[in-house]
N, C-alpha and C positions, 0 to 999 in steps of 0.2 A: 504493500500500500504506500509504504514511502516512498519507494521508486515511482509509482504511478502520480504521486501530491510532484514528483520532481520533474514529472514528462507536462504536465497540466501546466504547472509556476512557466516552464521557459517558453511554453506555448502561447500563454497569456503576457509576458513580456515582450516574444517578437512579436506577437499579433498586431499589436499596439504598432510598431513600427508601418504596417502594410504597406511591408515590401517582400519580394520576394526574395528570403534568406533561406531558406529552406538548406542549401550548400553548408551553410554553417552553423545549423543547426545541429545537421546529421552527422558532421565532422566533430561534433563536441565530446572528449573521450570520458567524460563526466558520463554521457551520454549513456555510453555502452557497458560501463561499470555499474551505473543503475538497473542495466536491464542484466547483469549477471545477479544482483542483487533480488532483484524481483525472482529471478528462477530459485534463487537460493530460499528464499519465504515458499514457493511452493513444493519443494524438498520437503521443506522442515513439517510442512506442514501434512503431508502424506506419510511421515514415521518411516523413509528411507532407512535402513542401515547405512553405514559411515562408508561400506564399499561399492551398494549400489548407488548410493549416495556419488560417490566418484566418476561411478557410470556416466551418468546424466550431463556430468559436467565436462567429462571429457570430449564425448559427443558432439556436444553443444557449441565447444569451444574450437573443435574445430571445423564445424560450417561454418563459424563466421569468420575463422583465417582462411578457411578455402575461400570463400567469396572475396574478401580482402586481396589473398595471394594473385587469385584471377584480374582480378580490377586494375590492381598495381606490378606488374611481372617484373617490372626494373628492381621493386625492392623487394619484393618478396618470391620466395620458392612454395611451390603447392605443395601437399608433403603426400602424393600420388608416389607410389612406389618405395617411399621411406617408412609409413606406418604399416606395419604385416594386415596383407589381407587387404588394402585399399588400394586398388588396382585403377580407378576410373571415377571421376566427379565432373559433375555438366559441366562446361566452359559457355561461357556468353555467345548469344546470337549474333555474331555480327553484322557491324552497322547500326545497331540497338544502343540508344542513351540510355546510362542505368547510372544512379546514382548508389555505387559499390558499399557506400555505408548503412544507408537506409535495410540495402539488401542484408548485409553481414548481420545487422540486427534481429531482421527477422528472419534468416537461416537457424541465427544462433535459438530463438524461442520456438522454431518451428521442432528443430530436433529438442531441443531442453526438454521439452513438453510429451514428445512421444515418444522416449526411446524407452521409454518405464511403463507411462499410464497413459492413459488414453488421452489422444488430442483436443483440445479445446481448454485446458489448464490454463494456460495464457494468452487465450483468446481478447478477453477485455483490455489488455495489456498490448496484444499489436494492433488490434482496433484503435488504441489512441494513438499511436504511432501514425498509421495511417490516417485517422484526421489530423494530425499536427503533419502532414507532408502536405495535405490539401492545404490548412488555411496557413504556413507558410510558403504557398508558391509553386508547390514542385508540380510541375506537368504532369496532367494524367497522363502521358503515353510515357514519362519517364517513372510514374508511377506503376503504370502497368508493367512494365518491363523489370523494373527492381521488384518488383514481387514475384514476377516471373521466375526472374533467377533465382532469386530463394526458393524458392518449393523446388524449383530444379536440383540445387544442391544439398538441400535437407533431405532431396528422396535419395539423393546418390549416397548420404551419410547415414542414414536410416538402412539402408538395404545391406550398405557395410555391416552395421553395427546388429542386422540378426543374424551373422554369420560366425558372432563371436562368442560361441556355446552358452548365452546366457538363457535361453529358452529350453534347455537341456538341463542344468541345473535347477532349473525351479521344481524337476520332479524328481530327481535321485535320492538316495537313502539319506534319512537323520543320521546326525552324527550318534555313536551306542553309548552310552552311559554305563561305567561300571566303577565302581569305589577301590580303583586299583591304587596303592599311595602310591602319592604324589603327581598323579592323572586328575588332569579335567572333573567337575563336577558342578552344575549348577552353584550359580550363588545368592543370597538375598539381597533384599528383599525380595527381587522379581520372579528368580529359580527359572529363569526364562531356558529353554535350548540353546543350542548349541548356535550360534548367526554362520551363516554361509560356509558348511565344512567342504564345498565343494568349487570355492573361489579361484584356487588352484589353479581349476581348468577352466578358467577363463581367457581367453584370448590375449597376448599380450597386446601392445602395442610398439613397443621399442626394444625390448628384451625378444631376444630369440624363444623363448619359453618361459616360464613359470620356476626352474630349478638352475636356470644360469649361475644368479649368484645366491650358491647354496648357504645358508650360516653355519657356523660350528656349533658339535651338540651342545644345550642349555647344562650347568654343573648336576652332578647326580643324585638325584634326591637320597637327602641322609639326614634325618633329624635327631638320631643318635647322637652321633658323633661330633661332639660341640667343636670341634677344628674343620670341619668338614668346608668346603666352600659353599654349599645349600644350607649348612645352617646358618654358618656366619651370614650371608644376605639374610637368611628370614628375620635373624636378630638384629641386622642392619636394618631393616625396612617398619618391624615393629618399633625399633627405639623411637627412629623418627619418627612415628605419628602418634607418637606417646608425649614426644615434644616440639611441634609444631611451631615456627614463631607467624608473627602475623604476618609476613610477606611472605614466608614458606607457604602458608595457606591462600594467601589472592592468590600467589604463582600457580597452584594446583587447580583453584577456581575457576583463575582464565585460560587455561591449555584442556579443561575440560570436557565440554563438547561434544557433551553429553544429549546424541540426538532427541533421547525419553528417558530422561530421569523418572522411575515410578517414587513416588512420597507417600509415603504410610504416617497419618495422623491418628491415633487411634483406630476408629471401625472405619477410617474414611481415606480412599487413595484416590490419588489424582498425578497426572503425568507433565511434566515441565517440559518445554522444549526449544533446544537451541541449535545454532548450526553444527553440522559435523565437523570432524577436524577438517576435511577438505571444501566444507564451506567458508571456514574460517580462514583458511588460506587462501582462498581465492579473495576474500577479503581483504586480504595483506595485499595483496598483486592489484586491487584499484587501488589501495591507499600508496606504494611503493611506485605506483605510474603515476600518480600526480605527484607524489611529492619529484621526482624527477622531470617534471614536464613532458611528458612521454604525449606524444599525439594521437588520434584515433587508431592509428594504423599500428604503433608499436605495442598500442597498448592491447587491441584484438591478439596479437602475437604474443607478449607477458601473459595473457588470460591462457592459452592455445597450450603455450611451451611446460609451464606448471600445470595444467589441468590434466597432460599426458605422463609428464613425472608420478603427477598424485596417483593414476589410475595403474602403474604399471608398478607403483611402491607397495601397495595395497594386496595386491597379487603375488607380490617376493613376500611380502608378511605373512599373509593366511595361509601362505604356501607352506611357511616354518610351523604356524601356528598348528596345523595340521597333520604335522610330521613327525610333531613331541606332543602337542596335547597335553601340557606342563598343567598343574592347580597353580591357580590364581594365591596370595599370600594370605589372604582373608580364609581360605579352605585351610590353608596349613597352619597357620596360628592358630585359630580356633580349633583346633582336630587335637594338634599336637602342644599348643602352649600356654593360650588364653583363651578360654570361649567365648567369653565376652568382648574380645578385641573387633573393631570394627577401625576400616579403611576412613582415610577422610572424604574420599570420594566411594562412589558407589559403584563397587567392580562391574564390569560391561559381560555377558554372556557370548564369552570365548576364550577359547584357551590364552596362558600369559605370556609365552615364547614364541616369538616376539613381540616386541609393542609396537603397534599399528602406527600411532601418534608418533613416535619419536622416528620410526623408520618414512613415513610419507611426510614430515615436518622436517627431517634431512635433504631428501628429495627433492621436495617443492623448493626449500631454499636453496639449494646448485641452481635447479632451474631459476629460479626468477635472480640470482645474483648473474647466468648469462644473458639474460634478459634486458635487465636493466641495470646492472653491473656493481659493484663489489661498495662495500662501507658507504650504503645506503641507508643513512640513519631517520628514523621515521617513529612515531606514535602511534601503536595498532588503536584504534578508536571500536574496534569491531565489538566487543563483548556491552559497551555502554546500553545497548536496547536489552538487554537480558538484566541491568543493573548490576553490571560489575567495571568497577573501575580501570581504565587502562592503564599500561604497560609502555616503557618506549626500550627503542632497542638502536643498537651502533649500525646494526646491519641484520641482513634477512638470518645469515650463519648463527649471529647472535640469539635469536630470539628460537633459532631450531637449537641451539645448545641448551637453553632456557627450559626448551619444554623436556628435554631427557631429565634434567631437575622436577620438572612440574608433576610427570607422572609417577615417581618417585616416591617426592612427598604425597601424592595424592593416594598413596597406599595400593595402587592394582598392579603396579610393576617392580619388579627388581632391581636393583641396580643393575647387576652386570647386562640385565638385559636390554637396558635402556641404554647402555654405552654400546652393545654391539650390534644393536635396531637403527641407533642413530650413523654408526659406521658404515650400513650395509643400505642404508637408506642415501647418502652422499654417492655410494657406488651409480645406486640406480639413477642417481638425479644429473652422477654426470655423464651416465651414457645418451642420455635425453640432451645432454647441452651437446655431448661432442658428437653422436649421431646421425642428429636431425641436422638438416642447412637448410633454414628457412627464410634467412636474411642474404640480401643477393652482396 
């Protein structure tokens, strides 16, 4: 909705003007980071998991650099035959006026919208779009034709993207549940299943496969043996949230991102909801392009570059997650130390090895420091709509080093795992920076 108060306000501003600006309207990179903003609210608001959650965004982000790459060939490269599997996207009619931005916007909501749920999600949304092109100016026949090309390119991204076993997954086996120690086991409050033990086999998109870059086994579960290296973390991980100071706990707060928090008030529960971790970095990437003056065009490719890191980190995690099936430290403390011990955060249903957050929060920041380049120092604002206070950081690196702290304190990870999530997460982010050539 606040993206939409944002599309209204600069419509009623040039309108006032009546002239036709329409050109610099569509070129405003505010413009295009509101409407990632906008798809991010209807994420949140469908109870996405944090990896189909990446799905959506990945997709999305790249119709609107296809369109972009197409409009502009000097500066940008299509990324046709760099992403696995994306073999072909429509190119422009030629001879046809299309105002390449306008389009990249509505590529970008046309797939946002359907690669999950059913189309029409963000229909009120390019509806305003389309009247602020009318009553700023722009020709209906360049009208017609940038819409054209979007649905042309959204169907070439969409056709892609059922190719990438996500429709396969949605019927395969649960993950099994058995009280093996130190194995997986629901956790409270929720005691939810197991989230996507079949993410694995998901398509990559930069990564040759799912097992490229393997991790090393998680330490051996031994609660005996107080030298052991699994004890020491569990006792590493309890002290600290035994003694919390108040910036240990914002830090936890705001690297949370926690899609559906469930909250149990007595006989009465009710579900809280905020962006995923790859919502909230795509959040960093509008705020990290205006604070570098980044233009419509680089910042389509900021959005594009880290939306494909996050979606291919995601898939080396679940992949680990999957392959150890590790208890969460809330299962092992309470089993074996304290029963009464609780996380500061509310563990997420999946396994602990690895941490998602810190492996896709490595990731994203390679990509957006090639992006838009290196001690980028900036004020994340993104957490203030949930009311929690922000954060500033030196640079993108800093704030993913940040969150290996964050989840930490936040009681669902281990240390050593958040140090070697965050190591394998830099891997993948920078095969995304040195793989791809999408800047000419």
């Amino acid at each position: 909705m606040r993206s939409l108060l944002f599309v209204v306000a600069l419509t009623l501003l040039f309108t006032s003007c009546k002239k036709a600006d329409y050109k610099t309207f569509f070129s405003n990179p505010a413009l295009y980071s509101s409407t990632v903003h906008e798809l991010n609210g209807v994420v949140m608001g469908n109870n996405f998991t944090p990896v189909v959650a990446s799905r959506n965004y990945a997709y999305a982000t790249v119709a609107g650099y296809e369109v972009i790459a197409a409009g502009y060939p000097k500066e940008y490269r299509s990324l046709v035959g760099q992403l696995n599997g994306l073999q072909k996207v429509a190119k422009p009619v030629a001879n046809q006026t299309i105002n390449f931005e306008y389009a990249a916007l509505l590529a970008f909501c046309k797939v946002g919208e359907a690669v999950t749920f059913p189309e029409g999600s963000l229909k009120y949304y390019t509806d305003s779009l389309h009247n602020t092109a009318v009553s700023h100016g722009m020709p209906a026949e360049v009208i017609s034709n940038s819409e054209a090309y979007a649905k042309a390119v959204a169907a070439s991204i969409m056709a892609w993207s059922k190719k990438d076993n996500y429709l396969k997954t949605r019927s395969a086996t649960k993950f099994a549940i058995n009280d093996e120690p130190g194995r997986w086991v629901p956790t409270p409050p929720l005691y939810g299943e197991a989230v996507e033990p079949h993410w694995g086999e998901i398509r990559t998109m930069v990564m040759h496969n799912a097992k490229e870059y393997s991790v090393p086994m998680p330490p051996v579960f031994d609660v005996k043996d107080k030298s052991s290296k699994y004890y020491q973390e569990v006792i590493y991980i309890k002290n600290a949230g035994d003694s919390l100071t108040h910036d240990q706990a914002h830090m936890a707060d705001f690297w949370d991102d926690n899609p559906g928090k469930l909250n149990v008030k007595g006989h009465l529960t009710f579900i809280t909801k905020k962006f995923s971790p790859a919502g909230h970095w795509l959040s960093i990437t509008g705020i990290g392009a205006k604070q570098v003056n980044a233009d419509f065009n680089k910042t389509v490719y900021a959005y594009a570059k880290t939306a494909i890191a996050l979606f291919d980190a995601f898939i080396e995690s679940w992949t680990a997650k999957y392959t150890y099936n590790t208890a969460r430290p809330e299962t092992v403390i309470d089993k074996y130390i304290d029963a009464t011990w609780r996380p500061h955060l509310q563990t997420p249903p999946f396994p602990e090895y690895t941490c998602g957050h810190c492996t896709i929060s490595a990731a994203a920041a390679e990509a957006l420091t090639s992006a838009l380049g290196d001690n980028v120092a900036y004020t994340d604002t993104s957490e203030l709509e949930f009311g929690i206070k922000s954060r500033s950081y030196k640079s993108f690196r800093d704030a993913a080093n940040e969150n290996v702290w964050a989840r930490f304190y936040g009681g669902i990870h281990f240390h050593n795992s958040c140090i070697v999530s965050n190591s394998y997460g830099k891997i993948v982010g920078d095969s995304v920076a040195i793989k791809l050539v999408m800047k000419r």
